[in-house]
GUTIDREN-287939 format. One record per residue (C-alpha): x negated, y negated, z negated. Coordinates in steps of 0.001 Angstrom, whole numbers, plus 524288, in hexadecimal, padded with zeros to 5 digits. Last residue first. Example, Ala and Ser with C-alpha at 12.3 -4.5 7.8 and 13.67 -1.06 7.14 Angstrom:
# GUTIDREN-287939
<kolro <7CA9A; 80424; 7E41C>> <kolro <7CFF4; 81194; 7E188>> 
# end
This chain:
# GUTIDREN-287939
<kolro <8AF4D; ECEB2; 60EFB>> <kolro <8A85C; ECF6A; 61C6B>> <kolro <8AE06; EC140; 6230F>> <kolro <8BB10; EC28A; 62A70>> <kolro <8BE2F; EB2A3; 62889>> <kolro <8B795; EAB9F; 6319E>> <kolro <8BBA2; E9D32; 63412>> <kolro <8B5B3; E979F; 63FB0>> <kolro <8A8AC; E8F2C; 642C6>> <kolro <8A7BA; E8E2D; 65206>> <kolro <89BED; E93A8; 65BF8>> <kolro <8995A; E8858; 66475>> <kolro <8A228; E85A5; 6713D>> <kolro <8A164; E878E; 680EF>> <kolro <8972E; E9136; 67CDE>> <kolro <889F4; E9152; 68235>> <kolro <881E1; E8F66; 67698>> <kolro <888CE; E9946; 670E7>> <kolro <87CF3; E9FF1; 66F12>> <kolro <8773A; EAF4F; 66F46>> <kolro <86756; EB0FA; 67014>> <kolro <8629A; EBFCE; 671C6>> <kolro <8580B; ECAE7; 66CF8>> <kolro <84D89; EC18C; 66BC6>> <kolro <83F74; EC6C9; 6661C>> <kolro <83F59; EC111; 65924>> <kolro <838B0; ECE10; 652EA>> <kolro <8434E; ED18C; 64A70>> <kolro <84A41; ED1C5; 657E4>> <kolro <851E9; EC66D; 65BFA>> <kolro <86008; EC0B2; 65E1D>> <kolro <86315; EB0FD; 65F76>> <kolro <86DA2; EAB56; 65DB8>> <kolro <871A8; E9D3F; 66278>> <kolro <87D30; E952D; 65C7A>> <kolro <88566; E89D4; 65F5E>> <kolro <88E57; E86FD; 65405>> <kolro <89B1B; E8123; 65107>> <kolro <8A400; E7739; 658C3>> <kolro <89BAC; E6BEE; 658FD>> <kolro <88E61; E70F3; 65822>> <kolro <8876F; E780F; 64E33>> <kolro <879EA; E7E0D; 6528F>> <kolro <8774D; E8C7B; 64F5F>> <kolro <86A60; E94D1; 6528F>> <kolro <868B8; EA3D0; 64C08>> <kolro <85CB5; EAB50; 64C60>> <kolro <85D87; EB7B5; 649B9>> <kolro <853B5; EC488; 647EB>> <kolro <857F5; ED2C9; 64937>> <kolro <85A13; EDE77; 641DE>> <kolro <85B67; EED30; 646B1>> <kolro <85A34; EE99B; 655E7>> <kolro <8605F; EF1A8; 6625E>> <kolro <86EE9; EF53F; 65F53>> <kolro <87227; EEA77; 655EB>> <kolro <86CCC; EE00A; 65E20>> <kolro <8733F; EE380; 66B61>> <kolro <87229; ED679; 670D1>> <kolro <87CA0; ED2DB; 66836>> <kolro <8857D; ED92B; 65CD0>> <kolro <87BD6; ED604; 65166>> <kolro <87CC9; ED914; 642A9>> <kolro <875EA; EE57C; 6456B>> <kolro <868C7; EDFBD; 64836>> <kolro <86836; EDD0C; 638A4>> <kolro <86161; ED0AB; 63793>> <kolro <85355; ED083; 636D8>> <kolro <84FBA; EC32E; 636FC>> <kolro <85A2E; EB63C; 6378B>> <kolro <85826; EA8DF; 63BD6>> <kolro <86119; E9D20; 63B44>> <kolro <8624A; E9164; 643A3>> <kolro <869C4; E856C; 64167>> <kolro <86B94; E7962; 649AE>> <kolro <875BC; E6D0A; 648B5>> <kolro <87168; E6624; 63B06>> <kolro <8643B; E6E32; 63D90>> <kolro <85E72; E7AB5; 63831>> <kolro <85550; E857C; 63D13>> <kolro <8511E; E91B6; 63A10>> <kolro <85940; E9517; 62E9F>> <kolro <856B8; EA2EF; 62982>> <kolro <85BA1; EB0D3; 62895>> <kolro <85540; EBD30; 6248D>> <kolro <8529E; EBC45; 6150D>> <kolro <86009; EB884; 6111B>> <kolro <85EAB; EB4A5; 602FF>> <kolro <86859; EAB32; 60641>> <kolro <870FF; EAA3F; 61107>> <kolro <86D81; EA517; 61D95>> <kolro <872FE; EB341; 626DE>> <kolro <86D89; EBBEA; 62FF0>> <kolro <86C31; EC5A0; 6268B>> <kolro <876F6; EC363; 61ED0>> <kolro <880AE; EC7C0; 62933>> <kolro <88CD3; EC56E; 622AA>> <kolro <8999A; ECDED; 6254F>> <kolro <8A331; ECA05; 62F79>> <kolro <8AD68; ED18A; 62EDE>> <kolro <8B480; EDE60; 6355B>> <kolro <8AAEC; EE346; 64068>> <kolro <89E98; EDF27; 6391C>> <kolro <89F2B; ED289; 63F30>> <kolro <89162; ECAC5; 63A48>> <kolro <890F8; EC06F; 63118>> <kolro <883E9; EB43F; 63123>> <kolro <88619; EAB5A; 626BF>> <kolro <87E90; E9E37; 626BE>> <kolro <87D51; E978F; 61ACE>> <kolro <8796A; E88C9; 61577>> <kolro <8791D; E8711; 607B1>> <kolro <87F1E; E7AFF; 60193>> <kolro <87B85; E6E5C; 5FD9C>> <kolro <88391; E6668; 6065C>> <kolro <88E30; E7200; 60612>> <kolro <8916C; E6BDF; 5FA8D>> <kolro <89724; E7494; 5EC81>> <kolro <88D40; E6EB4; 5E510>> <kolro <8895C; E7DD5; 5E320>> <kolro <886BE; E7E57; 5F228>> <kolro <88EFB; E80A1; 5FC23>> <kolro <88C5F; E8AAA; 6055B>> <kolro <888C7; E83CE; 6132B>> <kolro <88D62; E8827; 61FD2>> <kolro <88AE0; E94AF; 62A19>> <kolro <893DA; EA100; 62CB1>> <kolro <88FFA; EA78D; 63813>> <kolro <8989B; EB0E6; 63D85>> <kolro <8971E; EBCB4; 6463E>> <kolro <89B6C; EC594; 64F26>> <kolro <895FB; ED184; 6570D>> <kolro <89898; ED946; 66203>> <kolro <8A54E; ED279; 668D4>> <kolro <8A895; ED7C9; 6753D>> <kolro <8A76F; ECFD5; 682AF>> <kolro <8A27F; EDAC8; 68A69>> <kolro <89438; ED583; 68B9C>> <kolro <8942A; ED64D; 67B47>> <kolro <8990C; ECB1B; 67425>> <kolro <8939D; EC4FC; 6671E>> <kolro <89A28; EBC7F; 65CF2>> <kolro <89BFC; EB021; 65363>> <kolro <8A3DF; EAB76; 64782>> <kolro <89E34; E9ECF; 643C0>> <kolro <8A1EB; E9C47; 635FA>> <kolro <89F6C; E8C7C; 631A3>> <kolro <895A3; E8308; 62C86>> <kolro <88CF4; E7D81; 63936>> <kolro <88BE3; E70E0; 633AC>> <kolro <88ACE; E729F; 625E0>> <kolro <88041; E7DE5; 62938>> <kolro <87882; E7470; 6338A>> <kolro <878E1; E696B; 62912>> <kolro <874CC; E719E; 61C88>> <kolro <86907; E74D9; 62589>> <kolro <866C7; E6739; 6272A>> <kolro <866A1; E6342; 61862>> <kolro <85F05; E6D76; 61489>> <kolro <85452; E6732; 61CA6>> <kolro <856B1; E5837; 618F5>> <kolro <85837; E5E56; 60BC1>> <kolro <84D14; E6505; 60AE3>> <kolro <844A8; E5968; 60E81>> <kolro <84B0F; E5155; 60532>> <kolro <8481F; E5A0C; 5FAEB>> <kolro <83B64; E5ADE; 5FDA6>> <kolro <83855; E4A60; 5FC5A>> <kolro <8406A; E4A9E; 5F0D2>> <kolro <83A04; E54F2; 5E910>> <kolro <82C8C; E4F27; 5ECCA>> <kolro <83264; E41BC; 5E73D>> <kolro <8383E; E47C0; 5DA3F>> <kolro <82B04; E4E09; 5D8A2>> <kolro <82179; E41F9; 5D97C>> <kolro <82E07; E38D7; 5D1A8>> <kolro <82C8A; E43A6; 5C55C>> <kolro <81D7F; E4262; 5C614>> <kolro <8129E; E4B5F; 5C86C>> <kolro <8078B; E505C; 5C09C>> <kolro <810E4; E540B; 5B50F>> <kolro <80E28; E633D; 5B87D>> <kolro <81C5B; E6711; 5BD49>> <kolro <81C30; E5973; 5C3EB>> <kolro <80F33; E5F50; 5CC3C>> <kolro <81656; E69FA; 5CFEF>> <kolro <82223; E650B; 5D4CC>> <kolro <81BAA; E5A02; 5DAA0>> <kolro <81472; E653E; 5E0DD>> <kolro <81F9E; E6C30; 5E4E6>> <kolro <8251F; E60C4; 5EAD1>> <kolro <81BB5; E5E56; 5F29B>> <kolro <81C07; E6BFB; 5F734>> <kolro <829AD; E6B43; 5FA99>> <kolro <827F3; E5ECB; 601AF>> <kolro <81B08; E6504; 60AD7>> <kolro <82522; E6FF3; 60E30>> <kolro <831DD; E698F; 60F94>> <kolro <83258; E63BF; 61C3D>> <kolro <82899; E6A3F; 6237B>> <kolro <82A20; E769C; 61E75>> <kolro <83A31; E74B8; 61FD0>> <kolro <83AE2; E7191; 62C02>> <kolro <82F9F; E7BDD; 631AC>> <kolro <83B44; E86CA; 628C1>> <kolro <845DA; E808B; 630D5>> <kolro <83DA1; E8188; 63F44>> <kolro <83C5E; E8FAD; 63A35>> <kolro <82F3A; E96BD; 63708>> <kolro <835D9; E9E3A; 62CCF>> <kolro <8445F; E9CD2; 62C12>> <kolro <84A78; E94A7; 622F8>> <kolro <851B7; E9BF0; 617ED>> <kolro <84868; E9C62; 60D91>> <kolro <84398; E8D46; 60DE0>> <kolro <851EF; E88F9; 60C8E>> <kolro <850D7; E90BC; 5FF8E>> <kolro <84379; E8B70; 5FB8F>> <kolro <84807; E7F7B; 5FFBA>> <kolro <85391; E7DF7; 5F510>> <kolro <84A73; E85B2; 5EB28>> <kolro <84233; E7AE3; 5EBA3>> <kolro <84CC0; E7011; 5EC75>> <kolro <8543E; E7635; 5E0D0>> <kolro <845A7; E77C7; 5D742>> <kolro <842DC; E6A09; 5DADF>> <kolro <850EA; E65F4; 5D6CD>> <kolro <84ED2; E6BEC; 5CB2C>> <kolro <8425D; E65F5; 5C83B>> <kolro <84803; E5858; 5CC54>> <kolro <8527D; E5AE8; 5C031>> <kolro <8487B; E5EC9; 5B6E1>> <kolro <84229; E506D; 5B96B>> <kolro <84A58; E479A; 5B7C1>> <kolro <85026; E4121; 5C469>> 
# end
């Protein structure tokens, strides 16, 4: 490989985990991951980096740190590409009150964008949180992975497990447990596992202060929550 062409692949795999970097959440089991894994590696690359920028290192001393990193960002990205593949889909969901009526619905829409090769092997993963406004479901980007979203993050990530976290969301996004009426914004945390059939999930419901306002699962339904094909989506 000649040399300008290493430098721009150095300049891709930084910026690669510097993105992945931004939407872990802080003091997650992902984010321990990924210091352990990637930390010493990126600065070893850095310094090859470094020290090839000054003619004090070789073009073999910096194509081997950049190898040795990008590895172990793949084996990473890799994984959470896995659980998004896996789980791709629209899962149209909802809450009851005690008399059986409906109080709020939702959809999460969760895959892989392609990328510019046009393969979802290299794409970007994205979970899409919509709410029922009464006539559509419009997108909650507060409790969703998109980018430059400053509120949610991935926890966790497995090929069968997947947890996201979101701060601050708007309380009034939330028919249960009386969210809307007694909080202003809220805090998230969000547990999926794909099975056969769809997902199993877990929600869980807090103050801004992580005191627990409520847990809802489907654990104990006969079957896991399906994909299906939504088509009233917010124009």
């Amino acid at each position: 490989m000649d040399s300008p062409a290493l430098l721009n692949q150095v300049t891709t795999l930084q910026a690669q985990i510097a993105t992945l970097n931004s939407q872990v959440a802080e003091g997650s089991t992902l984010q321990a991951t990924l210091n352990s894994s990637l930390n010493t590696k990126t600065a070893e690359l850095e310094t090859a980096l470094s020290n090839y920028n000054s003619s004090q290192a070789s073009l073999l001393e910096l194509t081997t740190s950049y190898d040795d990193l990008y590895e172990a960002y793949d084996e990473i990205w890799f994984t959470v590409q896995r659980w998004f593949k896996r789980a791709e889909g629209d899962y149209e969901t909802y809450f009851t009150n005690s008399a059986g009526e409906r109080t709020a619905s939702y959809v999460w829409s969760i895959g892989l964008n392609l990328a510019s090769d046009g393969l979802t092997s290299n794409g970007t993963p994205y979970f899409d949180e919509y709410y029922w406004t009464g006539s559509c479901y419009s997108l909650n980007t507060d409790a969703s992975l998109i980018e430059d979203n400053s509120k949610t993050f991935i926890m966790e990530a497995s090929s069968d497990d997947f947890a996201l976290i979101s701060y601050d969301v708007p309380a009034s996004y939330f028919g249960i447990f009386d969210i809307a009426t007694n909080y202003t914004k809220i805090n998230t945390i969000y547990r999926f596992t794909t099975v056969t059939g769809g997902l199993r999930d877990k929600l869980f419901y807090y103050d801004t202060d992580f005191n627990l306002i409520g847990t809802v699962t489907n654990y104990a339904n006969t079957l896991p929550l399906p994909s299906s094909t939504i088509t009233d989506y917010c124009n």
